[in-house]
VOZA-466174 format. One record per residue: residue number from 1; residue in three letters; x, y, z of N, C-alpha, C, O in turn. Coordinates in Angstrom, 2 decimals. Each point is the difference from the previous one (the first is absolute). Last residue first. Example, Ala and Ser with C-alpha at 12.3 -4.5 7.8 and 13.67 -1.06 7.14 Angstrom:
<rs>
<r><seq>2</seq><type>Ser</type><n_px>12.85</n_px><n_py>-2.25</n_py><n_pz>7.08</n_pz><ca_px>0.82</ca_px><ca_py>1.19</ca_py><ca_pz>0.06</ca_pz><c_px>-0.77</c_px><c_py>1.09</c_py><c_pz>0.73</c_pz><o_px>0.51</o_px><o_py>1.11</o_py><o_pz>0.17</o_pz></r>
<r><seq>1</seq><type>Ala</type><n_px>-0.22</n_px><n_py>-6.83</n_py><n_pz>-0.24</n_pz><ca_px>-0.89</ca_px><ca_py>1.19</ca_py><ca_pz>0.00</ca_pz><c_px>0.90</c_px><c_py>1.20</c_py><c_pz>0.00</c_pz><o_px>1.04</o_px><o_py>-0.02</o_py><o_pz>0.66</o_pz></r>
</rs>
This chain:
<rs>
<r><seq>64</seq><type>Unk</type><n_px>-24.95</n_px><n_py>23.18</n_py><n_pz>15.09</n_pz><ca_px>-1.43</ca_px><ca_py>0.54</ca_py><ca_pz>0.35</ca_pz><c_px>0.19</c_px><c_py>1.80</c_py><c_pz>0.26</c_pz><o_px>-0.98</o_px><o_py>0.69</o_py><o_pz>0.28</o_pz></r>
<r><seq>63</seq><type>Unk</type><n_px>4.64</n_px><n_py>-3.77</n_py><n_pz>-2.57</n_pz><ca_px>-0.04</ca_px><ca_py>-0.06</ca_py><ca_pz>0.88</ca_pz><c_px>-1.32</c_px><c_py>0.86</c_py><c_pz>0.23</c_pz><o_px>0.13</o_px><o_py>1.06</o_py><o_pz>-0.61</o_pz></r>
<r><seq>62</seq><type>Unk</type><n_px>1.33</n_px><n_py>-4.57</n_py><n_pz>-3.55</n_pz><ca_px>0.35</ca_px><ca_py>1.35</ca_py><ca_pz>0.23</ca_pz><c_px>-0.76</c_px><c_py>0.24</c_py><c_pz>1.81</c_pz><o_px>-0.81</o_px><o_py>-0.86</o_py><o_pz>0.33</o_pz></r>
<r><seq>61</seq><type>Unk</type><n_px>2.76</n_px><n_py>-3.66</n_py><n_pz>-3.04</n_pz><ca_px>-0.86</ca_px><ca_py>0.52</ca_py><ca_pz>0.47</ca_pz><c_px>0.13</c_px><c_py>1.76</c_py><c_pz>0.39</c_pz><o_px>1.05</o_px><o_py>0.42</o_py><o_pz>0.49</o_pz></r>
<r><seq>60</seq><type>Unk</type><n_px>1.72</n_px><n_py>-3.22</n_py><n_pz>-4.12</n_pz><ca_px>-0.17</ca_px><ca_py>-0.11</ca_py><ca_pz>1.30</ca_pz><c_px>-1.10</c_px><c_py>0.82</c_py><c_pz>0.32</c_pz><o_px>-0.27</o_px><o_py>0.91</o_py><o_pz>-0.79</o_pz></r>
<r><seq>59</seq><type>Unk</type><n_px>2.00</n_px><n_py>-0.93</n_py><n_pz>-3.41</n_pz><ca_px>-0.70</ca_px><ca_py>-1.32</ca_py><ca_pz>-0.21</ca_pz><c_px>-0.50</c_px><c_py>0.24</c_py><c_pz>2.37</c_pz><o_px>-1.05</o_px><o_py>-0.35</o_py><o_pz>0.52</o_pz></r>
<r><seq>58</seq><type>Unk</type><n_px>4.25</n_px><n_py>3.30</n_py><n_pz>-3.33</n_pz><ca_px>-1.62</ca_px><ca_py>0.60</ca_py><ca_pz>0.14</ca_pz><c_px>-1.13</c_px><c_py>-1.48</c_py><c_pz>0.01</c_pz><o_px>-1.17</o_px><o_py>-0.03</o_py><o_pz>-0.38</o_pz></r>
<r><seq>57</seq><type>Unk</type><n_px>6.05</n_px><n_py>-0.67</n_py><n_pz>0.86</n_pz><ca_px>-0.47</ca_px><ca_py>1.40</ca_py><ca_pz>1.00</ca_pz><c_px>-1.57</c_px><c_py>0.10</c_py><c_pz>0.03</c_pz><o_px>-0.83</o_px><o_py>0.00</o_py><o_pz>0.91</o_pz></r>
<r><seq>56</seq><type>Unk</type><n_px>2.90</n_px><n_py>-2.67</n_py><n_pz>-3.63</n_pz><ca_px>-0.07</ca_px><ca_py>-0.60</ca_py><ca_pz>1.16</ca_pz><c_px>-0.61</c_px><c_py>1.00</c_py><c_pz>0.81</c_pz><o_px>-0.97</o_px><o_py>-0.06</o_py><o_pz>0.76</o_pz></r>
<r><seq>55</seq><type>Unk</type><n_px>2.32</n_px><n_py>1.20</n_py><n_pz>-5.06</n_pz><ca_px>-1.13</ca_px><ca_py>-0.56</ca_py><ca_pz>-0.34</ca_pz><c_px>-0.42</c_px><c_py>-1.23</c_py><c_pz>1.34</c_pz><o_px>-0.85</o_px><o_py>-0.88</o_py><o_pz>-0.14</o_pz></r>
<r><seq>54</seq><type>Unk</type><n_px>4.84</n_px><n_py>3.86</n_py><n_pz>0.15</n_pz><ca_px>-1.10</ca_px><ca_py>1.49</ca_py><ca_pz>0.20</ca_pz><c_px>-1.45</c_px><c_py>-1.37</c_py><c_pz>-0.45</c_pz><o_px>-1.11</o_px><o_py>0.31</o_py><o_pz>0.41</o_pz></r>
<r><seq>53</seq><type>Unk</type><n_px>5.47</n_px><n_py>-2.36</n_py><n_pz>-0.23</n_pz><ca_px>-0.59</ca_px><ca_py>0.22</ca_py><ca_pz>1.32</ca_pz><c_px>-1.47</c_px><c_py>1.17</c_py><c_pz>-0.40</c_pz><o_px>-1.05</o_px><o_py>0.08</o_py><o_pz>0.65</o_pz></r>
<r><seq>52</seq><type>Unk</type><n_px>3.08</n_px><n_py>-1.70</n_py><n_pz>-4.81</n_pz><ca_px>-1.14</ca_px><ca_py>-1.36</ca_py><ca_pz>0.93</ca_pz><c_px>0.07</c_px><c_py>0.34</c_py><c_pz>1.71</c_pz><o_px>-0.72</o_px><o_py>-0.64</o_py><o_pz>0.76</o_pz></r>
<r><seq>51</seq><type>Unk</type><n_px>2.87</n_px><n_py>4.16</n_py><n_pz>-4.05</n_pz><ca_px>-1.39</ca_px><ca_py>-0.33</ca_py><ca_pz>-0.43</ca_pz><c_px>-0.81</c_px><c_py>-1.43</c_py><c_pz>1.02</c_pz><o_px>-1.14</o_px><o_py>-0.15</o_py><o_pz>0.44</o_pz></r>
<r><seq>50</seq><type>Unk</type><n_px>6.22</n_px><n_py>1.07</n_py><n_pz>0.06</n_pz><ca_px>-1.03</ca_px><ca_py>1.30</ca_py><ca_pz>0.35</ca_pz><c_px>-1.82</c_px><c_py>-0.23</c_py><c_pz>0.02</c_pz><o_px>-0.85</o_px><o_py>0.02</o_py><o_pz>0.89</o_pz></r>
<r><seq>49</seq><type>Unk</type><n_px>3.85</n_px><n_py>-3.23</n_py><n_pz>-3.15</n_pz><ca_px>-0.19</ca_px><ca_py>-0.29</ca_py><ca_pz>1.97</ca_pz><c_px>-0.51</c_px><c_py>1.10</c_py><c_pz>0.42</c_pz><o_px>-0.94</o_px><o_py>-0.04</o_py><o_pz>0.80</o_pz></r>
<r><seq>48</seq><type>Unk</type><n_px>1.67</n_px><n_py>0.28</n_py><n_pz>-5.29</n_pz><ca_px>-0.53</ca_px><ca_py>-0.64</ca_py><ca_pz>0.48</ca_pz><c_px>-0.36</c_px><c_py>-0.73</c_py><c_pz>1.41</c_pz><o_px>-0.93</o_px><o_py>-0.64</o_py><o_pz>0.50</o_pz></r>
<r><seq>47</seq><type>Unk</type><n_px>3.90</n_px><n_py>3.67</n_py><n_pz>-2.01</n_pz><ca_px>-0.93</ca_px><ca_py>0.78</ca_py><ca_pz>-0.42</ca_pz><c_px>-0.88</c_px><c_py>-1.45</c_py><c_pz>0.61</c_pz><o_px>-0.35</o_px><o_py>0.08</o_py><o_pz>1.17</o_pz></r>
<r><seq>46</seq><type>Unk</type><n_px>4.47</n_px><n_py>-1.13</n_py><n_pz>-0.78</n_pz><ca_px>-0.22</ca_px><ca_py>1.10</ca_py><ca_pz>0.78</ca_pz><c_px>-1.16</c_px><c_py>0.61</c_py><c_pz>0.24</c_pz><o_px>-0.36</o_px><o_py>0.46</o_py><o_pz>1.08</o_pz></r>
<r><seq>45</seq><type>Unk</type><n_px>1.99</n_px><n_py>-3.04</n_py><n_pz>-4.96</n_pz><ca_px>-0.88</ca_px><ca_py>-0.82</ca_py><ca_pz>1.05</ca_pz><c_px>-0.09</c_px><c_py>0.62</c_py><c_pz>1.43</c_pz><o_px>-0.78</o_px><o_py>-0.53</o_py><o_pz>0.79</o_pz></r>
<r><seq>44</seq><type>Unk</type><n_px>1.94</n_px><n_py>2.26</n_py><n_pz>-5.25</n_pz><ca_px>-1.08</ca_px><ca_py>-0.09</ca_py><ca_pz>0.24</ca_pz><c_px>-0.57</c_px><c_py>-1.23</c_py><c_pz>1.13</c_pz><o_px>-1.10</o_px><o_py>-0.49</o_py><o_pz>0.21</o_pz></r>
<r><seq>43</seq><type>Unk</type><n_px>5.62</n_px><n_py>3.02</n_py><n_pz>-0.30</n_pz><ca_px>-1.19</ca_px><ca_py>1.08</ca_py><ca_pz>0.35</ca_pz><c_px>-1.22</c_px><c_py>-0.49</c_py><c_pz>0.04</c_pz><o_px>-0.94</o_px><o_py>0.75</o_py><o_pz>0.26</o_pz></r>
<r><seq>42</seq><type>Unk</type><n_px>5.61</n_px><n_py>-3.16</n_py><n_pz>1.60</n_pz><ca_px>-0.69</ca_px><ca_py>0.22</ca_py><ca_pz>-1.50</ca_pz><c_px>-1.46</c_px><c_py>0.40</c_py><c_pz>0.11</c_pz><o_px>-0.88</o_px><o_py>-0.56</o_py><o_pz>0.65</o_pz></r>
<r><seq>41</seq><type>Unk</type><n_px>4.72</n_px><n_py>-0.58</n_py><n_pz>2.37</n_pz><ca_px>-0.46</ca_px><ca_py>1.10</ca_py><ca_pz>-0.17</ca_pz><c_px>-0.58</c_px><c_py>0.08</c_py><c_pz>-1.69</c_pz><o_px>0.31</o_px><o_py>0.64</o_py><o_pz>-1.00</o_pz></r>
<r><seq>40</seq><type>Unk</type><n_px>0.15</n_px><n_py>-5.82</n_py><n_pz>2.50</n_pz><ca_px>0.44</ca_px><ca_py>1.35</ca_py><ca_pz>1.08</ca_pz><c_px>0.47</c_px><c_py>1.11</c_py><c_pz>-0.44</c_pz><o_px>1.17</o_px><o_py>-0.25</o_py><o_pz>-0.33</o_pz></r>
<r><seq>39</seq><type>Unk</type><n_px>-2.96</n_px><n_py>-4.34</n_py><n_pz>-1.34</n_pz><ca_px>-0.74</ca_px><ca_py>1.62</ca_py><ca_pz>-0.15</ca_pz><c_px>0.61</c_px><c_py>1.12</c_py><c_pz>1.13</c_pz><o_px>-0.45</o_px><o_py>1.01</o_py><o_pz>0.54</o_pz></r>
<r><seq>38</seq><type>Unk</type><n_px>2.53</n_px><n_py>-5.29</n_py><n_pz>-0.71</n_pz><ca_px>-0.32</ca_px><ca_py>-0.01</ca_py><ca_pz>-1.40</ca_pz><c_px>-0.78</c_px><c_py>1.03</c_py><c_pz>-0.22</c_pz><o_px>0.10</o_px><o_py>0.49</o_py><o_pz>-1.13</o_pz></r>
<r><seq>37</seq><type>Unk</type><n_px>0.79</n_px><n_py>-2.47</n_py><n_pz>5.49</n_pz><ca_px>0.74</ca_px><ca_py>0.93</ca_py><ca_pz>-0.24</ca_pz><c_px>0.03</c_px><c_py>0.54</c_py><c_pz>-1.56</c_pz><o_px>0.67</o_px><o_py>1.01</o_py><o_pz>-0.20</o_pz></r>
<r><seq>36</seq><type>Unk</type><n_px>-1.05</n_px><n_py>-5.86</n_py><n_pz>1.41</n_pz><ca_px>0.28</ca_px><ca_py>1.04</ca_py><ca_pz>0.82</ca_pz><c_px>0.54</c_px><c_py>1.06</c_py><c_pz>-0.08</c_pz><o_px>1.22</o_px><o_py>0.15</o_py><o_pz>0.00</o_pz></r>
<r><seq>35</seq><type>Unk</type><n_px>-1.97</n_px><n_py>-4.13</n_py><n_pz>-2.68</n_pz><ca_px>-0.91</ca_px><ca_py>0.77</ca_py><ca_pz>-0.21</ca_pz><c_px>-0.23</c_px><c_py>1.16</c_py><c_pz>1.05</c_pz><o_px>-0.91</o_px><o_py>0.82</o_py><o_pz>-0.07</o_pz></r>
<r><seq>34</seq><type>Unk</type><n_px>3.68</n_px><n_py>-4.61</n_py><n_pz>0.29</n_pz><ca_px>0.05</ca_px><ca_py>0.14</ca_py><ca_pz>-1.32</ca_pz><c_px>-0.93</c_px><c_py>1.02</c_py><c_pz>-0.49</c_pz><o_px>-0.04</o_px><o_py>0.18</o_py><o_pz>-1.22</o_pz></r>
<r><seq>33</seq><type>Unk</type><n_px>0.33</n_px><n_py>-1.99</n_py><n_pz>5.53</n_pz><ca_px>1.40</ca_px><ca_py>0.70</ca_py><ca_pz>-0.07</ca_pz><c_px>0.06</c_px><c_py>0.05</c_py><c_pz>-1.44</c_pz><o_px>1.16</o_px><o_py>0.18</o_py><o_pz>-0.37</o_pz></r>
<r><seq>32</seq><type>Unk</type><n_px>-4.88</n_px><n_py>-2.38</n_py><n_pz>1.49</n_pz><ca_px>-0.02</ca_px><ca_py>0.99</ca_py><ca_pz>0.66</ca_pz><c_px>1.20</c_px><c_py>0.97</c_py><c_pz>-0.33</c_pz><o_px>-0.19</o_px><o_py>1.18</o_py><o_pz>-0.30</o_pz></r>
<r><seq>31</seq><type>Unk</type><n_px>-0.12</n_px><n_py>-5.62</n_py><n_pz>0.43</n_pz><ca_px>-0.38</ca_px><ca_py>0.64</ca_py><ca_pz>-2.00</ca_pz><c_px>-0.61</c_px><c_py>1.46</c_py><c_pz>0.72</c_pz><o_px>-0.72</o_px><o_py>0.63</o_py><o_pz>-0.77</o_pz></r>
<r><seq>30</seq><type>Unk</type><n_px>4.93</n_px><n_py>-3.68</n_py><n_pz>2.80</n_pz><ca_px>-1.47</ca_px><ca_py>0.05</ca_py><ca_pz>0.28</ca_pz><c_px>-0.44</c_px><c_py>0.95</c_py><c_pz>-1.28</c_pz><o_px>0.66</o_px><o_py>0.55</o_py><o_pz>-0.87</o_pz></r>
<r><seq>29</seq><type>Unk</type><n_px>3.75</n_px><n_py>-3.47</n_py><n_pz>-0.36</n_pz><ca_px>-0.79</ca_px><ca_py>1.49</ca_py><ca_pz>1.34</ca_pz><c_px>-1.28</c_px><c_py>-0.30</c_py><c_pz>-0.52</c_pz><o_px>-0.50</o_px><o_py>-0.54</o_py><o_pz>-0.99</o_pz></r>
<r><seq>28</seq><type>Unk</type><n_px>2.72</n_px><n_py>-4.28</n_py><n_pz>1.28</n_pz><ca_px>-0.12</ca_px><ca_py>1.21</ca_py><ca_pz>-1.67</ca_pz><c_px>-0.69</c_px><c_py>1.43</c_py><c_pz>1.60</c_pz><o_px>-0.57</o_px><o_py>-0.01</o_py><o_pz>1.09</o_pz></r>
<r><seq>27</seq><type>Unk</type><n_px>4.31</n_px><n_py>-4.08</n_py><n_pz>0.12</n_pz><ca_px>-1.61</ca_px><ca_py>0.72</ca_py><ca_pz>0.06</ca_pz><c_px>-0.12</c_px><c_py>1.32</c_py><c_pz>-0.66</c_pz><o_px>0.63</o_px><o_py>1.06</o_py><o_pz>-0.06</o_pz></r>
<r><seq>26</seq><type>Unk</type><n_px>3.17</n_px><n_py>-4.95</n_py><n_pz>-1.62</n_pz><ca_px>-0.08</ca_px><ca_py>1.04</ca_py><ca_pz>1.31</ca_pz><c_px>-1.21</c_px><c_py>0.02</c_py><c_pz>0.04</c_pz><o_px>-0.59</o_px><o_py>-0.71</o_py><o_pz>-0.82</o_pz></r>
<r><seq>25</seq><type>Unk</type><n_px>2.00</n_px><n_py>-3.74</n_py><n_pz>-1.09</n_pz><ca_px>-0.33</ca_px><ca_py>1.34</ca_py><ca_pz>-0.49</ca_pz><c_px>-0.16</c_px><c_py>0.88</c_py><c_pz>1.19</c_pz><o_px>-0.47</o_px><o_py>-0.44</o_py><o_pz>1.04</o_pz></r>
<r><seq>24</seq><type>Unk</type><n_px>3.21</n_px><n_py>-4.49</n_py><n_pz>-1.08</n_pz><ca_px>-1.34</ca_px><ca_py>0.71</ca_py><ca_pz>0.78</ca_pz><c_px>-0.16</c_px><c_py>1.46</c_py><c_pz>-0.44</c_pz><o_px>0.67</o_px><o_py>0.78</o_py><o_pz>0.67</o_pz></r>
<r><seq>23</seq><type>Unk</type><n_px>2.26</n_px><n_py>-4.60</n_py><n_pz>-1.34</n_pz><ca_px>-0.88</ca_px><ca_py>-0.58</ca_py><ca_pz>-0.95</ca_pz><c_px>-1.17</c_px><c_py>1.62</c_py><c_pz>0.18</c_pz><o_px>-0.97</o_px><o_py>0.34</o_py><o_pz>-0.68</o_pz></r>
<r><seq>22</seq><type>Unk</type><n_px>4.71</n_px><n_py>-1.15</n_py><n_pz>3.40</n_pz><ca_px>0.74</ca_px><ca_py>0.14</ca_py><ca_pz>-0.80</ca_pz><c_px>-1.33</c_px><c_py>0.51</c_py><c_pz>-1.20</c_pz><o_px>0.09</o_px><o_py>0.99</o_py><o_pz>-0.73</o_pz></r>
<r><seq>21</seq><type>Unk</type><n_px>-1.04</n_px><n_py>-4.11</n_py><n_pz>4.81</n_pz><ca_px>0.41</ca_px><ca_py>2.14</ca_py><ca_pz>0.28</ca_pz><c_px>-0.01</c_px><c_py>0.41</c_py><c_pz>-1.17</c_pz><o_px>-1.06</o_px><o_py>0.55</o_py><o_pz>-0.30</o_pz></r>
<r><seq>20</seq><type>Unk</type><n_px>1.09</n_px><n_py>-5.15</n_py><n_pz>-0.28</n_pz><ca_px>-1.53</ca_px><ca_py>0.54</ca_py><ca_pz>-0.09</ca_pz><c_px>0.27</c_px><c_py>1.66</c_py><c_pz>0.46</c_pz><o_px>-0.45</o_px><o_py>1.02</o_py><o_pz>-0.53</o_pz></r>
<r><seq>19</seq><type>Unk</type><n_px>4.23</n_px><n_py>-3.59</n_py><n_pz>1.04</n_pz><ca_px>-0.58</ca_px><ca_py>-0.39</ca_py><ca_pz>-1.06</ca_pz><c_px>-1.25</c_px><c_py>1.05</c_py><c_pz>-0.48</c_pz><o_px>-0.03</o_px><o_py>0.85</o_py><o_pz>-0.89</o_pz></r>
<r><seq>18</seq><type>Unk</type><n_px>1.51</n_px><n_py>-1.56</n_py><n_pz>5.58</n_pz><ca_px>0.52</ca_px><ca_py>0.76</ca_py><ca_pz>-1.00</ca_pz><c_px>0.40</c_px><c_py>0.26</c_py><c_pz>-1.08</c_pz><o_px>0.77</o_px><o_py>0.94</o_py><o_pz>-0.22</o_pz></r>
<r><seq>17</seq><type>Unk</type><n_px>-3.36</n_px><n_py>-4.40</n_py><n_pz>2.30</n_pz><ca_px>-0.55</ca_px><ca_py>1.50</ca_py><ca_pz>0.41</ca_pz><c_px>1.06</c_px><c_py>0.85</c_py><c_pz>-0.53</c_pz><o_px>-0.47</o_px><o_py>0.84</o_py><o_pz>-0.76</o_pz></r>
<r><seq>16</seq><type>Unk</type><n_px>1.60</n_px><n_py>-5.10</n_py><n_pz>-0.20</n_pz><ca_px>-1.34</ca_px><ca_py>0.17</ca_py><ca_pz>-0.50</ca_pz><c_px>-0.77</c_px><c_py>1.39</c_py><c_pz>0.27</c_pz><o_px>-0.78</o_px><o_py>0.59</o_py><o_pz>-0.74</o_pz></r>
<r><seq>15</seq><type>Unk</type><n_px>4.80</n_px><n_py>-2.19</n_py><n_pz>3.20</n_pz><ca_px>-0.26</ca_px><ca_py>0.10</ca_py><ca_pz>-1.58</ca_pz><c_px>-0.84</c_px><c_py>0.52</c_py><c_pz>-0.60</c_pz><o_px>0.11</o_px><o_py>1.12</o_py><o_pz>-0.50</o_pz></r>
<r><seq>14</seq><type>Unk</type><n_px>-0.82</n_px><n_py>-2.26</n_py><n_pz>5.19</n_pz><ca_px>0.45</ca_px><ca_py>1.20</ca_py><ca_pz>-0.26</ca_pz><c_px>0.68</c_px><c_py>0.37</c_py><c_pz>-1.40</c_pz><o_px>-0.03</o_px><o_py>1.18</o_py><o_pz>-0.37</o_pz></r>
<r><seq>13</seq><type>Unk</type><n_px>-1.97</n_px><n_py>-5.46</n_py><n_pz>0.79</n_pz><ca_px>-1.28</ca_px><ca_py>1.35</ca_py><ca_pz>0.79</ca_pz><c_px>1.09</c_px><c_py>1.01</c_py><c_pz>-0.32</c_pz><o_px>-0.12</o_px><o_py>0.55</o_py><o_pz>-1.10</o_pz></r>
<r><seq>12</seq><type>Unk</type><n_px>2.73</n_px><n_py>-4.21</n_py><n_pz>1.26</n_pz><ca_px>-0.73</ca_px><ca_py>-0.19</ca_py><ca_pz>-1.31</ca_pz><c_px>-0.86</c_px><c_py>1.47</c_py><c_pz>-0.17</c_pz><o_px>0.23</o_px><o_py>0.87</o_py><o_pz>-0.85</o_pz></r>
<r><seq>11</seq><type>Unk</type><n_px>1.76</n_px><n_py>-1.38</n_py><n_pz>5.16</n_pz><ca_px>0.72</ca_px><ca_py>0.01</ca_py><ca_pz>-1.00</ca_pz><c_px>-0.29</c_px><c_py>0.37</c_py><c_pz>-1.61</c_pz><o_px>0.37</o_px><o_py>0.94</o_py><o_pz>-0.71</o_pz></r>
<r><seq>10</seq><type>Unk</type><n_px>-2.83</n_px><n_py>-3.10</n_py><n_pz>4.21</n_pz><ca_px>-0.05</ca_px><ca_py>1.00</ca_py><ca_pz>0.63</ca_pz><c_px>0.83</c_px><c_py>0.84</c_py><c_pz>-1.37</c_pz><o_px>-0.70</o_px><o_py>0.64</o_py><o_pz>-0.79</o_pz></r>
<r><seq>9</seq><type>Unk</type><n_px>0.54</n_px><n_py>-5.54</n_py><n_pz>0.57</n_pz><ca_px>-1.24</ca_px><ca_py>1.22</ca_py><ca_pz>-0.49</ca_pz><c_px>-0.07</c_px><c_py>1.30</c_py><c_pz>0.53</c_pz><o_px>-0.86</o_px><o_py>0.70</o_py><o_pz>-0.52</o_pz></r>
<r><seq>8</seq><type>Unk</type><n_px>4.36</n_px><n_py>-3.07</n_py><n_pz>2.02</n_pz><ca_px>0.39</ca_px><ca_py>-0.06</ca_py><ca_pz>-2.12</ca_pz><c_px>-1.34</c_px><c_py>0.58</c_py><c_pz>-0.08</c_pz><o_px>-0.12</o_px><o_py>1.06</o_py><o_pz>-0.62</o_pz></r>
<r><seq>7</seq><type>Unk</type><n_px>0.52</n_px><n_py>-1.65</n_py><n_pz>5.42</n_pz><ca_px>1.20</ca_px><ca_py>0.60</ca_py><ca_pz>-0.46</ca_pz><c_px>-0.29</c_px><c_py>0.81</c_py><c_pz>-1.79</c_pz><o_px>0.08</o_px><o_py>1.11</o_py><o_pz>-0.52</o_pz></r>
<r><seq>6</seq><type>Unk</type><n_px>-2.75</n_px><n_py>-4.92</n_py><n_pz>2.82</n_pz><ca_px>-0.42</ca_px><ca_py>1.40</ca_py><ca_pz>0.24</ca_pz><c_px>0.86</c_px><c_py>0.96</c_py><c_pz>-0.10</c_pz><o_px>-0.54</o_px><o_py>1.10</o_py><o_pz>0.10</o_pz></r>
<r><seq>5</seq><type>Unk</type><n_px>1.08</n_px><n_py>-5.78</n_py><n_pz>-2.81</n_pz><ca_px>0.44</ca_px><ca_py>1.01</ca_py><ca_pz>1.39</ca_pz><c_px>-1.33</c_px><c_py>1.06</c_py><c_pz>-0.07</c_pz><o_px>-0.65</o_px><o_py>0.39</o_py><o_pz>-0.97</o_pz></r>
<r><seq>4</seq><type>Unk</type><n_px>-0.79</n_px><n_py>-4.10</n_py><n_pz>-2.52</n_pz><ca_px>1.45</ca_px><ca_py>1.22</ca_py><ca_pz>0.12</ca_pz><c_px>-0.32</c_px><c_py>-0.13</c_py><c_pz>1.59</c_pz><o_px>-0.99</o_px><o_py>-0.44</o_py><o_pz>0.58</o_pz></r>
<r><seq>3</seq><type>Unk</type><n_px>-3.02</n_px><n_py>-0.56</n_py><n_pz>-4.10</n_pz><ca_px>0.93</ca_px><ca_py>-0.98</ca_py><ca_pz>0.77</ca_pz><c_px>1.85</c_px><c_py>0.61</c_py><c_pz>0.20</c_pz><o_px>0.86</o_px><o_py>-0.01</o_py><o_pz>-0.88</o_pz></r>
<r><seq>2</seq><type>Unk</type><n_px>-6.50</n_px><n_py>2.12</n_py><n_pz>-0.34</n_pz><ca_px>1.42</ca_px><ca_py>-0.64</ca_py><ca_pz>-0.60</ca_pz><c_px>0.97</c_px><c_py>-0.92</c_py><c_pz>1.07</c_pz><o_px>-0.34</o_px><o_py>-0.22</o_py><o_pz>1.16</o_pz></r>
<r><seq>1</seq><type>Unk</type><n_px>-5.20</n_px><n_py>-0.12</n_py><n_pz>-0.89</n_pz><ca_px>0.99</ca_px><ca_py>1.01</ca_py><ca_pz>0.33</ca_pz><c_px>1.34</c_px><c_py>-0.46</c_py><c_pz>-0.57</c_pz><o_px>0.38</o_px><o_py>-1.17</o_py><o_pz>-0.06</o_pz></r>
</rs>
């Protein structure tokens, strides 16, 4: 262990941590927020969610 006060390493530590803050890249956005919203009112994916409930629909059981 270094040899100091518990004063000078306590000290030293907080250098060093705001040192390293400084050093610290933000948080990249979620990759969600990069692709949110990218087909919103556009006809052929409208069309396509049309097409995969009517290909859910007729995938379910029909009633006796």
């Amino acid at each position: 262990m270094a040899a100091g006060s518990l004063e000078d390493r306590v000290r030293a530590l907080e250098i060093e941590l705001a040192r390293l803050k400084t050093k610290v890249e933000p948080p990249k956005p979620s990759w969600i927020d990069s692709v949110w919203g990218v087909f919103a009112d556009d006809p052929d994916f409208l069309d396509a969610m049309r097409l995969g409930r009517e290909y859910r629909e007729a995938q379910r059981p029909k009633p006796s």
